[in-house]
N, C-alpha and C positions, 0 to 999 in steps of 0.2 A: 283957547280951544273952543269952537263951535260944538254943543250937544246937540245932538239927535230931537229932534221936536215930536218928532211921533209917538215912540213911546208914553208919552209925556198924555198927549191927546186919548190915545187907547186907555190909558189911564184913568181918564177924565171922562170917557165913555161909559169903564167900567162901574167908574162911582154910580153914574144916571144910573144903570138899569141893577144896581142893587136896591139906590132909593125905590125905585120903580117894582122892585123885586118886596121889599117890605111895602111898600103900600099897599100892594096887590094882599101881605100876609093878613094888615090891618084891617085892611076892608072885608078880607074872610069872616075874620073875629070876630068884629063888629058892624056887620052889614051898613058897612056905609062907603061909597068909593071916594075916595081923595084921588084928587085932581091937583096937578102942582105943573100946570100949564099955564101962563111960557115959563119953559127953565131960567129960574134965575139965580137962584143959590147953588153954590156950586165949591165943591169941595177947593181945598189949595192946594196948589201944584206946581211946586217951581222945579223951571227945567236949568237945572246948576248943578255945580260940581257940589253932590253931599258932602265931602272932607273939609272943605273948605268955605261951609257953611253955616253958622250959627243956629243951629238947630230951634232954639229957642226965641231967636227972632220969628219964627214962621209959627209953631204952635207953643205955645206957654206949657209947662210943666205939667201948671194945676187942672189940665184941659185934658190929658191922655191918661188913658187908662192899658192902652197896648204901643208898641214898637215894634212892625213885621217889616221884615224883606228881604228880598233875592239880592244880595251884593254881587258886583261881577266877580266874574271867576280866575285872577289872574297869579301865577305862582310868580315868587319873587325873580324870576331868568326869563320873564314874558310881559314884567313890567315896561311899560314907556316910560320915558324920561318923564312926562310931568307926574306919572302914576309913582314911581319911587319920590318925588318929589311931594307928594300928597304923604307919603308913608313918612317922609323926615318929618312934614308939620305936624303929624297927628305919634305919631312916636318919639316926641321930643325927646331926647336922652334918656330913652329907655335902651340897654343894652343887647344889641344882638339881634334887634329890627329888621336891620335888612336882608335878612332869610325868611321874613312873614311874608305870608299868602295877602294878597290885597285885601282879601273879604276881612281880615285878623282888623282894620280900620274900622270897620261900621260898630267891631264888638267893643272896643276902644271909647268911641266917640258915643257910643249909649251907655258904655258904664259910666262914663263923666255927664252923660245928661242926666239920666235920671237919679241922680245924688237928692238923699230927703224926700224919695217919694215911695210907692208902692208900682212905679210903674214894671208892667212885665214886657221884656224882650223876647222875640225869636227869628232866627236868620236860618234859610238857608244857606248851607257853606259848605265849599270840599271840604272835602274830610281830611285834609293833611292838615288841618288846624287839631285834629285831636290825635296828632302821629307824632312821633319824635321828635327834633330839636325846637318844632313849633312851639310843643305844649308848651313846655317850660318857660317857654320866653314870653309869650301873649300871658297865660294865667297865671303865672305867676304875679304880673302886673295887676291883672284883674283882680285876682282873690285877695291880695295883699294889701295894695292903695284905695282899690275899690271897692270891696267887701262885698263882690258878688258869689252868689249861689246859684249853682243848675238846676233848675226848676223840670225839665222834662227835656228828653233828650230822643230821638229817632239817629239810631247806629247808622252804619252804609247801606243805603238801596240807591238800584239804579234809576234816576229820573230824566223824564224825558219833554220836550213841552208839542205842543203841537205843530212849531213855525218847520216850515218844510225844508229839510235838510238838514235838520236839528240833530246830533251827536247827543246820545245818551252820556251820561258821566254821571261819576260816583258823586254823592253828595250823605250829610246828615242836616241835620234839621236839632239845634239848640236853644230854648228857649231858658232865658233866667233871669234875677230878678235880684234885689238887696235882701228884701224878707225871706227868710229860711223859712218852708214848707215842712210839711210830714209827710206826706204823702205827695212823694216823687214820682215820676213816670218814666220807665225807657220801655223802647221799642225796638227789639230785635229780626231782624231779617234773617233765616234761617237761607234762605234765596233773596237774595238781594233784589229781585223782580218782580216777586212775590209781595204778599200781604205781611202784614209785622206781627211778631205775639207782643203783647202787652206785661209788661211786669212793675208789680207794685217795689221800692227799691227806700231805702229809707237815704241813701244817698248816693250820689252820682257824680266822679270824678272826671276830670277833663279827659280822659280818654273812653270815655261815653260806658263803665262799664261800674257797677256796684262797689263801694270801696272807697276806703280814707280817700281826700285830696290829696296825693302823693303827683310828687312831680320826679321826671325822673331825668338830670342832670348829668351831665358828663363829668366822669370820674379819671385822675388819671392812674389809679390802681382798680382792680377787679376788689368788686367786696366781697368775694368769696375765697379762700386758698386755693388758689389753680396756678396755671400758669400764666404769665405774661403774656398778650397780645401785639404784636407789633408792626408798624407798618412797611412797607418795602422800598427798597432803595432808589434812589432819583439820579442817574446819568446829569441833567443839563446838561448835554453834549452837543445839541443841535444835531442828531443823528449822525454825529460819524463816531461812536464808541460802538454802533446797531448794526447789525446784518440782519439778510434775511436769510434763508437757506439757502439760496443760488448765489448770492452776494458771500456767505460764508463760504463757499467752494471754491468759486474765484478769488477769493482775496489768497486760501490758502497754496492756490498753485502759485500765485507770484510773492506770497511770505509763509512758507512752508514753519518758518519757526514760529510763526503765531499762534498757531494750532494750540498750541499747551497753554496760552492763553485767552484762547475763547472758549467761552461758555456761555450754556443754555441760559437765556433772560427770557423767564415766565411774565408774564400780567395778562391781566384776567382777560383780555382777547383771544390771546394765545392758548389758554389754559382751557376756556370754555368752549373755544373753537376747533380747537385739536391742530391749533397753527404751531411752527416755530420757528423762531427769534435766537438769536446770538447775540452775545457782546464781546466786548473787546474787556478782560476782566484783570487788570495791570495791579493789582494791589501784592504788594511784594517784589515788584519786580527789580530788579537791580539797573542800575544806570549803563554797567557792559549789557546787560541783555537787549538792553531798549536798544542802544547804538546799534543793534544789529540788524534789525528789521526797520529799514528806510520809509516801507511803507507804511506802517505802525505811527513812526514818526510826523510823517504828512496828516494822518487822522489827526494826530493828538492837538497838532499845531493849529488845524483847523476848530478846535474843541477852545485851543486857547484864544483866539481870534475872537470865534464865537460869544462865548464868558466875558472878554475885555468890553464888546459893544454891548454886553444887556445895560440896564436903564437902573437895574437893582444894584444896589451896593454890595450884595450878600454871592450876587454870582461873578462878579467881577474880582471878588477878594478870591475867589476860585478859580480864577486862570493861573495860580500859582501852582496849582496841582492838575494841569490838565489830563494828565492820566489815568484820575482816579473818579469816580463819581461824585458827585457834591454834593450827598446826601447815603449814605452807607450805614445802612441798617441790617446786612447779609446776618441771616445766623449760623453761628459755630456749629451748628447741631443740623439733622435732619427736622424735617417741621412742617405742618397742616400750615397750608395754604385757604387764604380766605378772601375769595375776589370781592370786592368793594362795591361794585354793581354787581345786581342780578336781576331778569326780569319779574315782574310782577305776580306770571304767569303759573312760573315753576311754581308746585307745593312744597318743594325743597331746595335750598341754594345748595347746589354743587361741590364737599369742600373735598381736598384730596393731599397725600401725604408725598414731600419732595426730600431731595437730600442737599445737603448743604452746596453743594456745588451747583445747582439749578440756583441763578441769581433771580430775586423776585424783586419783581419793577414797584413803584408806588399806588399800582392800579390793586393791589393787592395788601392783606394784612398776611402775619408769620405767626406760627403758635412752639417757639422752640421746644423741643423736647415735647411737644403733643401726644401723646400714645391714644390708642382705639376708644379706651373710655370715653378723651374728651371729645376725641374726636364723631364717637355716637351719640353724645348728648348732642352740641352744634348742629350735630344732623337730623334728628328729629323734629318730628313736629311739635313737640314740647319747646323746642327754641325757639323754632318757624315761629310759631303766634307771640315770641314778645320779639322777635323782629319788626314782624307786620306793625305791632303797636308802637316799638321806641325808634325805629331807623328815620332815618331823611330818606329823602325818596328825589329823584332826578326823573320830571314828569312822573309819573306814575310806579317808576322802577323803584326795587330797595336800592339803598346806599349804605352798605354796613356800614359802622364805624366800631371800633376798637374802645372809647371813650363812653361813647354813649349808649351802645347795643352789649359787645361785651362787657365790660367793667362793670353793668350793672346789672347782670343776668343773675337771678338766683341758683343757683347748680343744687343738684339734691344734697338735702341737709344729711350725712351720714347713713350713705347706704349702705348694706349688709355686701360682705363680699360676694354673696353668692349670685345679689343683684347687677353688681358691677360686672362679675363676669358674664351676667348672660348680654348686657350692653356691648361688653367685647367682643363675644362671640357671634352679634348679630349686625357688628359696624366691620367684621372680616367678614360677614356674608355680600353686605352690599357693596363692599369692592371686589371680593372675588367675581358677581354678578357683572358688574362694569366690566369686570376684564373681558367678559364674554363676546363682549364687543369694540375690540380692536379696532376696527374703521368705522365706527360712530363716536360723532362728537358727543361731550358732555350736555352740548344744546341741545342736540338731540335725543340723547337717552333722559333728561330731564324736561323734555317738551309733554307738554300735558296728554299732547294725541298722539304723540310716537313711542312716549315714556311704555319699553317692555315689559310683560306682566309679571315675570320674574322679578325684575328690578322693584315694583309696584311692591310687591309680596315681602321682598329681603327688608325695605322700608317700612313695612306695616308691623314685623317683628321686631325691626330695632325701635320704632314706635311704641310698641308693647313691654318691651323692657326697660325701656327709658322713664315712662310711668312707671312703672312698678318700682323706682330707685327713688319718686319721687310719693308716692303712698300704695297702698292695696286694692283700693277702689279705682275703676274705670272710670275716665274723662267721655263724659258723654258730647259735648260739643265745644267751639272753640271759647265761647263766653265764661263755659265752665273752667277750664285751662287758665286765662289771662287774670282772674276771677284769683283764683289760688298763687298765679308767678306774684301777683299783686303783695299778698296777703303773706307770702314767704320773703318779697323784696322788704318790705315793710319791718320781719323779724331779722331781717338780718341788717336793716338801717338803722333802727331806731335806737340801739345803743351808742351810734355814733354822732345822731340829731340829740341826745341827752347830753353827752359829754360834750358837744360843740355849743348847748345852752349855757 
């Protein structure tokens, strides 16, 4: 692959006229002008693939006192083939790599350089390297093998550079180092556009916020007593188990006995969109009943067809059951619905209560037996902000997950009844409010500029008693929030990092 030579040159520009920039300081100082005409020293600059370059062949160790730079910005589903390929060499048999951001390689390849030195690193980097399944898997690596420390951290602001047509994006700014510091620095954007407040921090964990080095890991139980999370059921039908609502009208004038076997299939398009979906829902059905409906039978055989030609082992052992889903997670109970995507946008993801007959697709998670309580905790902003920090994210969108967002949410340690109920009574306001509006979708009533001031208001109450389950004092900003979930995940892990010692 041919690089780009220009950058390379601009680069090489810039050095000259910083030399030229301190000369100019020196000769202030010292009344005397240097001259260093014709250019002949000249900084090094090789235009090559960094991952793939021995760092140490170009500047020696004992020669740097800093490591700065913009790594490209590319999420692991935007990689090119040689760029995942740069991530195999540089993440050699580290586990779970190929969901790392490309920038996750520079911070890699500086911690293995500067081994035995004092030298300081900083990168700018999207900020999904300090989000969810990232964290874990990059720093863990770092703080473990490498014995790196965060030396000073700048949270999300937006940056922008001058080249014309340039797309603003979220970014933080990490700098760190082997030597443990006293005096750490982060830098909070209250307006990500804005200018940063400065705070003195005595330490600074990989999710850029004050606080043990706590990584936080996929679980597959909840570490608090609640209920189970689960995720929604998988057709592998190749679309003929699916209707749409026109497709369900027609099928039932020419198989009128179908009728009693279709039902509503939820995922989170449907759900958020205010669309709906049918399936063909055959679990239980008797061999006389199937016989009777011809055209039932045509679906299923095309289901079995389908399953026989996948390439997977696992769906082909399921053409034995063409009838049934190949993946059946329905719950027995009524149950909180939790769509898996949500935009970035919203202040709150969406969630809402179904009954067991509403079949929920795998675009979605299930909370059996869910009641209002859990269902106002999830829906607060109290949850929102340890989403924002443990989800994965599909570009810039959250990605719930069940494992790693649920399972390891901390839920108020032992609230007072009288707190719970007012959580109750203010997670039945904000659905009563929703009902309000019948022909708006949930995109809608959760869009940030169309979000009604009713709805706004019913949410600011379940807000205020969801704190109040969670201490007495008011959370004055989101830093403060994440700051405490931290510090309460922490009480509720660390008897089981003892016992696993």
């Amino acid at each position: 692959m041919r690089y780009d030579e220009f950058p390379a040159r601009i680069a090489e520009v810039a050095m000259w006229l910083i030399d030229h920039q301190m000369n100019m300081r020196v000769s202030e100082e010292f009344g005397q002008y240097f001259v260093r005409l014709p250019l002949k020293k000249s900084a090094t600059i090789l235009n090559d693939n960094a991952l793939r370059t021995d760092w140490g062949s170009i500047v020696p160790k004992n020669e740097l006192n800093y490591i700065l730079g913009n790594p490209p910005f590319y999420g692991y589903s935007l990689q090119t083939k040689e760029q995942k390929e740069d991530m195999k060499l540089t993440f050699d048999r580290v586990r779970g790599a190929g969901v790392l951001d490309y920038v996750a390689a520079w911070y890699l390849k500086a911690s293995q350089y500067i081994q035995e030195t004092n030298i300081i690193c900083a990168f700018v980097s999207t900020n999904s390297i300090s989000q969810g399944e990232q964290v874990g898997i990059l720093w863990n690596e770092l703080f473990t093998k490498y014995k790196v420390k965060i030396h000073f951290a700048h949270r999300t602001f937006s940056w922008k550079n001058e080249a014309k047509g340039n797309a603003a994006v979220h970014v933080i700014i990490i700098g760190f180092g082997l030597k443990d510091i006293s005096k750490k620095k982060l830098y909070d954007y209250e307006d990500i556009k804005g200018e940063p407040q400065e705070i003195s921090v005595k330490n600074i964990n990989p999710y850029l916020i004050e606080g043990n080095n706590i990584l936080v890991e996929k679980k597959t139980k909840p570490i608090c007593l609640v209920p189970k999370m689960n995720k929604g059921s998988q057709p592998t039908d190749g679309g003929n188990l699916l209707f749409t609502n026109e497709e369900k009208n027609e099928f039932i004038k020419i198989e009128p006995l179908a009728e009693k076997w279709i039902k509503p299939f939820i995922s989170a398009r449907e759900y958020l969109n205010n669309k709906k979906r049918w399936c063909l829902w055959l679990k239980g059905i008797s061999p006389n009943e199937l016989k009777k409906m011809p055209n039932v039978l045509k679906r299923i055989e095309e289901v079995k067809k389908m399953r026989l030609s996948s390439k997977k082992e696992a769906t082909r052992k399921w053409a034995d059951f063409p009838y049934l889903f190949s993946e059946d997670r329905q719950p027995n109970t009524n149950y909180i619905l939790v769509p898996s995507h949500s935009s970035e946008n919203r202040k709150y993801i969406p969630f809402g209560f179904f009954t067991k007959e509403d079949i929920l697709n795998n675009s979605c998670f299930s909370i059996p037996d869910g009641n209002l309580y859990y269902f106002g905790i999830i829906a607060s902003q109290m949850h929102m902000t340890w989403v924002k920090y443990t989800c994965g994210r599909i570009k810039s969108d959250f990605r719930y997950s069940n494992k790693l967002v649920y399972n390891n949410y901390p839920f108020p340690k032992e609230p007072s009844a009288k707190n719970k109920e007012k959580v109750e009574t203010a997670a039945q306001k904000v659905l009563d409010t929703r009902a309000n509006y019948p022909e708006s979708s949930l995109a809608d009533l959760y869009d940030p500029l169309t979000m009604p001031p009713d709805l706004v208001k019913a949410h600011q109450q379940l807000d205020k008693a969801v704190d109040l389950c969670y201490r007495p004092n008011a959370f004055t900003n989101e830093r403060n929030r994440i700051e405490f979930l931290f510090e309460l995940y922490e009480q509720y892990t660390m008897p089981l990092i003892k016992k696993g010692k």
